[in-house]
N, C-alpha and C positions, 0 to 999 in steps of 0.2 A: 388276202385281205379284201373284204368287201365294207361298203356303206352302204346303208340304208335310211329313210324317213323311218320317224317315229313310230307311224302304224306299220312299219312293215313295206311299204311299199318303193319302189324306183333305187329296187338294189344293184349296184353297180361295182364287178369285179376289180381291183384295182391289182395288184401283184400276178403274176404268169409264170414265172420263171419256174421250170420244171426241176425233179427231182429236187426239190428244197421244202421245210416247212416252214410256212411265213406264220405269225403269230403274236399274239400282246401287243394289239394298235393301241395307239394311244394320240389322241389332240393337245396340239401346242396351244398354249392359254387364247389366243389369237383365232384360231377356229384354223390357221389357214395351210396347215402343216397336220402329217402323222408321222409317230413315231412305229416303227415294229420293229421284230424280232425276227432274224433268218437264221435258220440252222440246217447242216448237211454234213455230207463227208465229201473228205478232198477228193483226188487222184490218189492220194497215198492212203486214204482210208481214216484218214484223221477228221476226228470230229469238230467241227466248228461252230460257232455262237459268234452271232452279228450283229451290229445296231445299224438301222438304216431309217431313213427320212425320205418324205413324198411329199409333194403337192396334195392338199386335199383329194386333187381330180386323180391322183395315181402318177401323175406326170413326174420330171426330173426325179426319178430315185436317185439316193446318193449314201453309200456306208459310210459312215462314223467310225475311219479306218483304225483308230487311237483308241479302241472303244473294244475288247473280246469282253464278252459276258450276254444276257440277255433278260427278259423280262424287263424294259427300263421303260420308266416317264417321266412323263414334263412334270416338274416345279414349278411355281408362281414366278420362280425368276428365269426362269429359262434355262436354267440347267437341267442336267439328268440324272436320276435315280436309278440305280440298276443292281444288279448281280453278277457278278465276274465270273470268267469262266473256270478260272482255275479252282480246281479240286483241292481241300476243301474251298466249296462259294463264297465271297463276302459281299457285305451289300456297301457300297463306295459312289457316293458324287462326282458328276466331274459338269465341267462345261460342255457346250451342243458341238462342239470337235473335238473333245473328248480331256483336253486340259483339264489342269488344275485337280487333278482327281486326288480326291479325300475319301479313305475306308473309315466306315465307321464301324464297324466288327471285326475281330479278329481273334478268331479261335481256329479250332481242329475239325470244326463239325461245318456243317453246309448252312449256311443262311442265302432264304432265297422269296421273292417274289414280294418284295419291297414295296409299298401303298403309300403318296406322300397324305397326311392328315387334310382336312380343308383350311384348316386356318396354316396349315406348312410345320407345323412345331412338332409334332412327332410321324414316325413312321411305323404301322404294322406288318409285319414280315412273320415268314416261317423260318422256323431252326430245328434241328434233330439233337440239338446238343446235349439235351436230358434222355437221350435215348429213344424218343419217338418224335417225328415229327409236331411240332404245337405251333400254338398264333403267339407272339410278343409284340410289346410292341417299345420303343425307345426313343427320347430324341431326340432331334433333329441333326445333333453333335454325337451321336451313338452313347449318349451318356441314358440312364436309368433302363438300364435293359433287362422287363419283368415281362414275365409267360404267366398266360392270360389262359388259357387250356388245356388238360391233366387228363389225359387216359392211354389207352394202350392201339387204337388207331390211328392213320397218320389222316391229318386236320392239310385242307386245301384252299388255296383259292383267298386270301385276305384282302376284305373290301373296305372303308368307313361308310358309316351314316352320316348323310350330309348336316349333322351338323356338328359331329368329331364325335359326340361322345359312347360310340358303340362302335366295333366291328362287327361285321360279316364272315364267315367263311361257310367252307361244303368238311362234312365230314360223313365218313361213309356210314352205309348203315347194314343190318343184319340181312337185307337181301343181295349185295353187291354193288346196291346204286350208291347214291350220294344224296343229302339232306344241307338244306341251307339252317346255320345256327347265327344268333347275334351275343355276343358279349358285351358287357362296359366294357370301358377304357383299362378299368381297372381292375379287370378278370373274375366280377361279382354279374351273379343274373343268368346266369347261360339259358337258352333259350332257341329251341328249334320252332323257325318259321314257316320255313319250306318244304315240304316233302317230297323224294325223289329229282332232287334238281340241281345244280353248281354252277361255278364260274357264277356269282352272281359280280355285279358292278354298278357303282351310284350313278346316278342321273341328277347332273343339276344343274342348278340355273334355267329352268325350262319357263317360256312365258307362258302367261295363260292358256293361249287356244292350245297351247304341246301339253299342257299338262291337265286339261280337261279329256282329249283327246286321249292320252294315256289310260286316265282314268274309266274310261271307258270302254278300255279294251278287256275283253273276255280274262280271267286267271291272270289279272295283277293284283297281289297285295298291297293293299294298304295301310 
């Protein structure tokens, strides 16, 4: 896990811990906290999914021992959003020690990679449940759970537009790479923005000089 300034600049390693894949940082509302994902195999060969927390600077890590699953973030209240590890995935709430955990999916098929909305009321996630991976999105109680994208590729990456009413994701495309697309809320509009790109993720709340700043960097859309 690293951070960076906006333009790129005074990037600073934060995670070391060898043979593991650290992954899905994510900032506590408070700026002063990250959240990531660590995964490995044991001594015995067993696969593991972790939730762990950092000081911003990288300092005190500490795993969310009540916590197997991965891909998780912060909520406006301070809980955690995540993906379980058990096969089939579901996407489940709990508290920042990993209490009080609430599923909100529960079927046969993998739900994975859980986005809270910005106003908190619903979440977008991917499911294989129709037979291919697609973006849904449901909420916040796992209640109205409607798929938002229809084809025979599997669809990645689910981001919001800051200001709820679109997703993002990467879906691939006829060379191998990945294209960024945005949907409504309500699976109407599909629309490829990006060409050749993924993983994309909102940026907000930025003040003026970060977002002029932004602005003027080389190959960002706006």
């Amino acid at each position: 896990i690293h951070t960076a300034n906006l333009d790129g600049t005074n990037i600073r390693r934060l995670t070391n811990e060898k043979h593991v894949w650290d992954s899905a940082p994510d900032w506590s509302p408070d700026g002063k906290t990250i959240l990531f994902s660590r995964e490995y195999r044991d001594a015995n060969k067993s696969w593991k999914e972790e939730a762990w927390l950092m000081n911003a600077d990288g300092t005190n890590k500490r795993q969310i021992k009540a916590i197997e699953g991965r891909a998780a973030d912060f909520m406006k209240d301070g809980r955690l959003l995540f993906q379980s590890k058990v096969s089939p995935s579901q996407i489940s709430i709990a508290d920042i020690d990993g209490k009080n955990l609430i599923q909100l999916t529960n079927d046969k098929t993998n739900n994975m990679s859980p986005k809270i909305s910005p106003d908190g009321s619903q979440i977008a996630y991917l499911s294989n449940r129709d037979g291919n991976q697609e973006v849904y999105v449901m909420n916040i109680d796992g209640t109205n759970q409607v798929r938002l994208t229809n084809n025979d590729i599997a669809e990645w990456g689910p981001a919001w537009s800051t200001d709820g009413s679109k997703v993002f994701f990467s879906s691939q495309n006829v060379n191998g790479l990945y294209d960024i697309f945005k949907v409504n809320k309500d699976g109407t509009d599909i629309e490829k923005i990006l060409s050749n790109a993924s993983q994309s993720a909102t940026v907000f709340n930025l003040d003026q000089p970060s977002l002029q700043k932004l602005k003027n960097l080389r190959n960002v859309k706006w």
